[in-house]
N, C-alpha and C positions, 0 to 999 in steps of 0.2 A: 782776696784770700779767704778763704772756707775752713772754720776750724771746728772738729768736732768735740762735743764738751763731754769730756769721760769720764769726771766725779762731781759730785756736788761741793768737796772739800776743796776744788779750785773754783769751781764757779763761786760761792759763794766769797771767796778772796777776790774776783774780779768783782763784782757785783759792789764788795765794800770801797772800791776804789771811787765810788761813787758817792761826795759826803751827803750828807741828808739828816736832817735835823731831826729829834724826837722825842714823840707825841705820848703822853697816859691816855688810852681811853679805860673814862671810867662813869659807874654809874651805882644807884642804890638799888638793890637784889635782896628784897624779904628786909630792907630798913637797914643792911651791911651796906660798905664800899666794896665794891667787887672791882678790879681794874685790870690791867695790863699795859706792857710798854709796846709802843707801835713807830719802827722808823721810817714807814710805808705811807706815811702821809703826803697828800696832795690835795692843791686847788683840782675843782673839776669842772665849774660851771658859776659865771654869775648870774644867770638869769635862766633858771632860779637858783639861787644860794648853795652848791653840793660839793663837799671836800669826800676825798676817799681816803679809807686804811687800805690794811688785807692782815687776814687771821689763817692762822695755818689750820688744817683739818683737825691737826693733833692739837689744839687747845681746848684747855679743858675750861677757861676765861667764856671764849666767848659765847658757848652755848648757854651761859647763863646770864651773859648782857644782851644777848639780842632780846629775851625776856623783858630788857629793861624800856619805857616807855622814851627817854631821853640818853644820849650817850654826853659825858662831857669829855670834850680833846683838848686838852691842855700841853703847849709847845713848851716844853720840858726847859729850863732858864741853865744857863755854864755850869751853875751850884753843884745841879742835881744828880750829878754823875752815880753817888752812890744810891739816889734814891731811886734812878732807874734801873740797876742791879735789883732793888728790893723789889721793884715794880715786875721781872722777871722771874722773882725768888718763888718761895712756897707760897700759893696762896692765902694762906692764914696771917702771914707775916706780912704781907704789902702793904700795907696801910699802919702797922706800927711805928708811932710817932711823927706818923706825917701831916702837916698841916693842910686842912682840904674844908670845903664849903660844898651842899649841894642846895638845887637849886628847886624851886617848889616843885618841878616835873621830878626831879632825880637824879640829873646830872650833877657830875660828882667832881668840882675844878680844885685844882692841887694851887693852892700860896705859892708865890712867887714863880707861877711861870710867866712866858714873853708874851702869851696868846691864849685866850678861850675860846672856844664855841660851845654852843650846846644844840646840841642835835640828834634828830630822830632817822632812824633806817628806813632810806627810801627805795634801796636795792640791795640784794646779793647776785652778785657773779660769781659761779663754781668759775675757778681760773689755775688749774694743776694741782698742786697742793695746799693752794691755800684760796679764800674767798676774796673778792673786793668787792668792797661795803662802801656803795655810797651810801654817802649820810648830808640830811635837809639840813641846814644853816637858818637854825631860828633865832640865836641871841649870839655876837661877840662882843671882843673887848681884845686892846693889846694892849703890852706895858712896853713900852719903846725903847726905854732904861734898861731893861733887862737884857741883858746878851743871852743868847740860845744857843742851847746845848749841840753840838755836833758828832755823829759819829760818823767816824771814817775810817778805814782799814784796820778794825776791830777796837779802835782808842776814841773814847772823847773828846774832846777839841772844842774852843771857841772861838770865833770869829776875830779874836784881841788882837790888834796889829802886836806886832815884836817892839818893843820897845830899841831908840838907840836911831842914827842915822838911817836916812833911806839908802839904797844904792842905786843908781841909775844904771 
């Protein structure tokens, strides 16, 4: 069956049918946190070390992290629900009271998520309206304790089984 796709207001509701877990990239820009929230993450390669995003044309984020020599990807932890809203919001405001460390390159990892890398831009692909950025895999870390934030057809979610008998 062959269906053609004739808004983005639907595709993009199929598309969320897909959950997927997400990512801050972020980094220091003139000695600031600059960031953004990314649900486009992916493994891409062990040998050598490369996870991908993707940044839409229209951001105004990332023309000024590609700048940056280190990007950090921090796998956003259940918590964070509103901190990725803020991670969306104005850019002046994404970093307001948020807890983050970076690292002597510049990478910029957020407290308590489930996962860090710290990593440099080893490609861009122009890909429709937005890029895929892989990026080199120089330093991680997981928290295994941590349950990760899920988005799935437009709501947050975490992985927490339901409490209460199973049903077979």
């Amino acid at each position: 069956m062959t269906t053609l796709v004739h808004d983005t207001t639907s595709l993009r509701a199929v598309y969320g049918a897909f959950p997927s877990g997400v990512t801050a990239v972020a980094a220091l820009v003139d000695g600031q946190p600059v960031g953004l929230a990314a649900s486009s993450f992916t493994s891409v390669s062990l040998t050598p070390p490369l996870v991908s995003v993707c940044a839409g044309h229209t951001s105004s984020t990332w023309p000024l992290l590609r700048r940056a020599e280190r990007l950090g990807i921090s796998v956003l932890g259940a918590e964070h629900g509103l901190l990725c809203r803020q991670l969306a919001g104005p850019s002046d405001q994404r970093f307001t009271q948020v807890a983050w460390r970076a690292t002597p390159d510049g990478a910029v990892l957020l407290d308590g998520a489930s996962a860090w890398f710290d990593c440099s831009v080893e490609q861009e692909i122009r890909a429709g309206d937005h890029d895929i950025l892989v990026l080199r895999v120089h330093d991680l870390s997981a928290e295994t304790d941590v349950e990760p934030l899920v988005f799935h057809t437009g709501t947050f979610r975490s992985l927490r089984a339901p409490e209460g008998p199973r049903k077979r």
